[in-house]
N, CA, C and O atoms as a DFTB+ gen file, in Angstrom:
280 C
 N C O
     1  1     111.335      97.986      99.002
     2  2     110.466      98.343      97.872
     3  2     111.180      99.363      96.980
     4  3     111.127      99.203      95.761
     5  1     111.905     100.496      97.551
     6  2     112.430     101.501      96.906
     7  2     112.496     101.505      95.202
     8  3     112.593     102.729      95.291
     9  1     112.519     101.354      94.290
    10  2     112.360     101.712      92.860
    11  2     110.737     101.288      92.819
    12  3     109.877     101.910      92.195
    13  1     110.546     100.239      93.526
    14  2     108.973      99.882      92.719
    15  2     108.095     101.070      93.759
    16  3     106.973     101.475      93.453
    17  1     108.670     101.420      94.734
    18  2     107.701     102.364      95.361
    19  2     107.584     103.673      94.482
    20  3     106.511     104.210      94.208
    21  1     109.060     104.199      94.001
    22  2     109.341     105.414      93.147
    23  2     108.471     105.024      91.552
    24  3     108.483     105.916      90.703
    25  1     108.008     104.169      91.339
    26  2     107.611     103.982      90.126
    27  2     105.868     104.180      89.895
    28  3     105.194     104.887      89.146
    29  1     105.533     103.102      91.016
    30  2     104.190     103.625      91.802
    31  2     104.027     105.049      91.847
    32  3     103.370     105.493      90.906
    33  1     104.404     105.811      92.605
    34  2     104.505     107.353      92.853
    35  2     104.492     108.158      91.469
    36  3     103.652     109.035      91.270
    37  1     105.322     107.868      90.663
    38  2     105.509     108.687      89.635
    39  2     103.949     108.454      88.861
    40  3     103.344     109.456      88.482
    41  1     103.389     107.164      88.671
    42  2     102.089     106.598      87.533
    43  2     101.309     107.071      88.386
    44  3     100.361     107.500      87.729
    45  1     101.071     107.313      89.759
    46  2      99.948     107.764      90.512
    47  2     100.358     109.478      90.456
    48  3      99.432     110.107      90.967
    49  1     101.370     110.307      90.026
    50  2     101.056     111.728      89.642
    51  2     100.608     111.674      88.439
    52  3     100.038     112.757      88.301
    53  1     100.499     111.047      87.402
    54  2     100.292     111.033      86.122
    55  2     101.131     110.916      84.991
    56  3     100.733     111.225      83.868
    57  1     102.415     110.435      85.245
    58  2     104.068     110.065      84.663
    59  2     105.600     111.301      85.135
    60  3     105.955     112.169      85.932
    61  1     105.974     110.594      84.054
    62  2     107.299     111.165      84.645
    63  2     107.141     112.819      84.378
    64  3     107.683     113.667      85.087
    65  1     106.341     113.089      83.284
    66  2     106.283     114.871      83.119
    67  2     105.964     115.262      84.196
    68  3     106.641     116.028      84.881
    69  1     104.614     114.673      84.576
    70  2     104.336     115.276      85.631
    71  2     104.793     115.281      87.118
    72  3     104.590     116.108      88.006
    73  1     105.322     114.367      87.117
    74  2     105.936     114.106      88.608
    75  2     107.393     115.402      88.403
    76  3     107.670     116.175      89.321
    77  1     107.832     115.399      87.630
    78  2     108.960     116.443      87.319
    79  2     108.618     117.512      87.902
    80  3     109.041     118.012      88.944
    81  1     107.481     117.996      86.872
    82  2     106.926     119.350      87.249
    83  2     106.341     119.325      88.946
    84  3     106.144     120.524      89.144
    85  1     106.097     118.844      89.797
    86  2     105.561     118.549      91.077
    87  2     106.772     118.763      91.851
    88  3     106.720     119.440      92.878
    89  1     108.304     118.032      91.281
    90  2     109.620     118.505      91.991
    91  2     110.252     119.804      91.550
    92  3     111.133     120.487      92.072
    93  1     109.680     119.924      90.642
    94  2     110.632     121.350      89.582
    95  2     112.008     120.439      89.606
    96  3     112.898     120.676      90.423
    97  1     112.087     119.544      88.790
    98  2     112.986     118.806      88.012
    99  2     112.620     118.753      86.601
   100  3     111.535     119.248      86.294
   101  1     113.514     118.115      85.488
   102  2     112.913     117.959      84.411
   103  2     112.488     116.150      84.607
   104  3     112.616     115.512      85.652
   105  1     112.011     115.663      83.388
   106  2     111.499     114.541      83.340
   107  2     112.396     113.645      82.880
   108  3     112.180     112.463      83.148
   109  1     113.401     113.942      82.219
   110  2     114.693     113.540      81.843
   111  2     115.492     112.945      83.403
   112  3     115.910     111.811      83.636
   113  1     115.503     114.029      84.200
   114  2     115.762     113.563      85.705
   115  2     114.995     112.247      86.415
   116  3     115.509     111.203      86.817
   117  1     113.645     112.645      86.429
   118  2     113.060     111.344      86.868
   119  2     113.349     109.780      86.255
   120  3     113.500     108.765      86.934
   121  1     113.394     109.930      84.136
   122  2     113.318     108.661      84.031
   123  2     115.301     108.260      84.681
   124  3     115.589     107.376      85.488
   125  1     116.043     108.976      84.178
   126  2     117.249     108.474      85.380
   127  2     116.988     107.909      86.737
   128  3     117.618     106.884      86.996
   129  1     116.040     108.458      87.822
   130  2     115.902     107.939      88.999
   131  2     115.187     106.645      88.623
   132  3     115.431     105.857      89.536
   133  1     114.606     106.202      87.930
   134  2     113.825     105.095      87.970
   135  2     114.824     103.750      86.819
   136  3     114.840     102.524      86.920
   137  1     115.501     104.625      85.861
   138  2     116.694     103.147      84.709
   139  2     117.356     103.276      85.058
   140  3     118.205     102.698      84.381
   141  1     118.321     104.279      86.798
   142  2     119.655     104.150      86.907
   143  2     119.467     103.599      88.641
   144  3     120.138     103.853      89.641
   145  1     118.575     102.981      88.489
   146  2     118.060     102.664      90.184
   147  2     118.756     103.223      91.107
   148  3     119.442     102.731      92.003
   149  1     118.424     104.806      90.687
   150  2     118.940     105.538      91.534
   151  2     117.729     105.705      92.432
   152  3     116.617     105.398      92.003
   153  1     117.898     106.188      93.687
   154  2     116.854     106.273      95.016
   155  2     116.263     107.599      94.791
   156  3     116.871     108.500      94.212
   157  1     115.046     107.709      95.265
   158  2     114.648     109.283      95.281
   159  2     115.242     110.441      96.150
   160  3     115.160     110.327      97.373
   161  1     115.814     111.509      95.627
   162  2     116.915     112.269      96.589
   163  2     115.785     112.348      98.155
   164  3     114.560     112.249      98.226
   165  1     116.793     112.558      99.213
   166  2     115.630     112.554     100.055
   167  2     115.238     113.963     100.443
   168  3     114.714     114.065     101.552
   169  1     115.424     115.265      99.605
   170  2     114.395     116.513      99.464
   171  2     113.533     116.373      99.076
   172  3     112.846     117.386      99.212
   173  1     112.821     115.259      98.360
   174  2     111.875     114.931      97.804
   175  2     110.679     113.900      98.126
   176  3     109.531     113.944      97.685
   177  1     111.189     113.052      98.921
   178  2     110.692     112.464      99.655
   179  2     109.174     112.480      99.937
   180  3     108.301     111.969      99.235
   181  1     108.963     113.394     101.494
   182  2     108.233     114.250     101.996
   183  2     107.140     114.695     101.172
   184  3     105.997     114.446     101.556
   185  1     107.322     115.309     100.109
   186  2     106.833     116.140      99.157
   187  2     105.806     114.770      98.140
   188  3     104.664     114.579      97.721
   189  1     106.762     114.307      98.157
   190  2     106.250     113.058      97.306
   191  2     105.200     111.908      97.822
   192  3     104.371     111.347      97.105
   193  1     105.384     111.711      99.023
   194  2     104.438     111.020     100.039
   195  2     103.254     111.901     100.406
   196  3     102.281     111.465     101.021
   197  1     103.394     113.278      99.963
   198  2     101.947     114.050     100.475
   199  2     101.228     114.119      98.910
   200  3     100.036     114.375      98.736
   201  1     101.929     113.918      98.131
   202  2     100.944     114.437      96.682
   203  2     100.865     112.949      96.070
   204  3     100.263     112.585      95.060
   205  1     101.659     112.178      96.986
   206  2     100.817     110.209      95.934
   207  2     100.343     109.541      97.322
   208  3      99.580     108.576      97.341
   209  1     100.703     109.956      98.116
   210  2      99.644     108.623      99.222
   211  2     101.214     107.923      99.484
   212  3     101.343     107.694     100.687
   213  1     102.642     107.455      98.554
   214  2     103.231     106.447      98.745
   215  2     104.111     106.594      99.710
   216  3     104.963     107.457      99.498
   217  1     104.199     105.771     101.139
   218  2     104.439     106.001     101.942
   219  2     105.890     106.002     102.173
   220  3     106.578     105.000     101.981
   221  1     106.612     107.742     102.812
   222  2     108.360     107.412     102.923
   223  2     109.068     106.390     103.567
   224  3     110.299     106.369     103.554
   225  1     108.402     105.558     104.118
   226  2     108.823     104.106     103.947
   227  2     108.870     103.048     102.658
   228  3     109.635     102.091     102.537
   229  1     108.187     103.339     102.044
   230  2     108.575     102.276     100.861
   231  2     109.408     103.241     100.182
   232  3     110.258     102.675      99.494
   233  1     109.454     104.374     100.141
   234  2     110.395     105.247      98.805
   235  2     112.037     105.505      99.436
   236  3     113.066     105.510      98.760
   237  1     111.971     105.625     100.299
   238  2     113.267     105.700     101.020
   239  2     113.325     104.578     102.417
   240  3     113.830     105.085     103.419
   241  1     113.003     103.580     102.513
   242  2     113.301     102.616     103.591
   243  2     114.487     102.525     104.309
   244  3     114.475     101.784     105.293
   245  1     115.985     103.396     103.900
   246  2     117.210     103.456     104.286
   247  2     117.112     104.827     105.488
   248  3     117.773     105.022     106.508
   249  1     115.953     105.659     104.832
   250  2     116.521     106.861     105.829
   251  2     114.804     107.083     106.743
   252  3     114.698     107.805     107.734
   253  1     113.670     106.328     106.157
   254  2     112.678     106.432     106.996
   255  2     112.250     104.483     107.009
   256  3     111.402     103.844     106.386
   257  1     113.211     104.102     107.939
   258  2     112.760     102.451     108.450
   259  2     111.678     102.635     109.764
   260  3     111.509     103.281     110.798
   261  1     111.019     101.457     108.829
   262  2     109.273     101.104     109.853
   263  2     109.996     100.893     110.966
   264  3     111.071     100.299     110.892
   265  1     109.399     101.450     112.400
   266  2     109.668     101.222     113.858
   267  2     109.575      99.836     114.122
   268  3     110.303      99.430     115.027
   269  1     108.717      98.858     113.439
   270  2     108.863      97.736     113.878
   271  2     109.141      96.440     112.970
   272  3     108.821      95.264     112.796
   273  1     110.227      97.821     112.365
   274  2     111.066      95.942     111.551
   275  2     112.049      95.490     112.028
   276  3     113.092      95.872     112.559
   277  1     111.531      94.565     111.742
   278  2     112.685      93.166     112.420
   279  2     114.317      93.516     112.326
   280  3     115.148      92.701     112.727
């Protein structure tokens, strides 16, 4: 899922301003993570799964993989 999970996340804080301000990044940073399909750093992660619901499995699936995937 990774970008469509990070994209989800960002429209469920209320956009990229705000998701910025939630990392203390600018918003300039975020729209890069989302047009340079870059991954969400994983300091952020954590942080990000407690203030949208979106689970660090879909936002980082490389460094938090479901116990029972195939």
């Amino acid at each position: 899922m990774g970008n469509k999970a990070l994209k989800l996340a960002v429209d469920k804080a209320g956009g990229q301003s705000a998701f910025a301000r939630l990392h203390g990044v600018s918003q300039p940073t975020v729209w890069a993570w989302l047009n340079n399909g870059k991954a969400l750093p994983a300091e952020f992660v954590l942080r990000t799964e407690a203030e949208t619901g979106i689970s660090r499995h879909d936002l980082r699936p490389d460094i938090y993989p479901r116990e029972n995937a195939a």
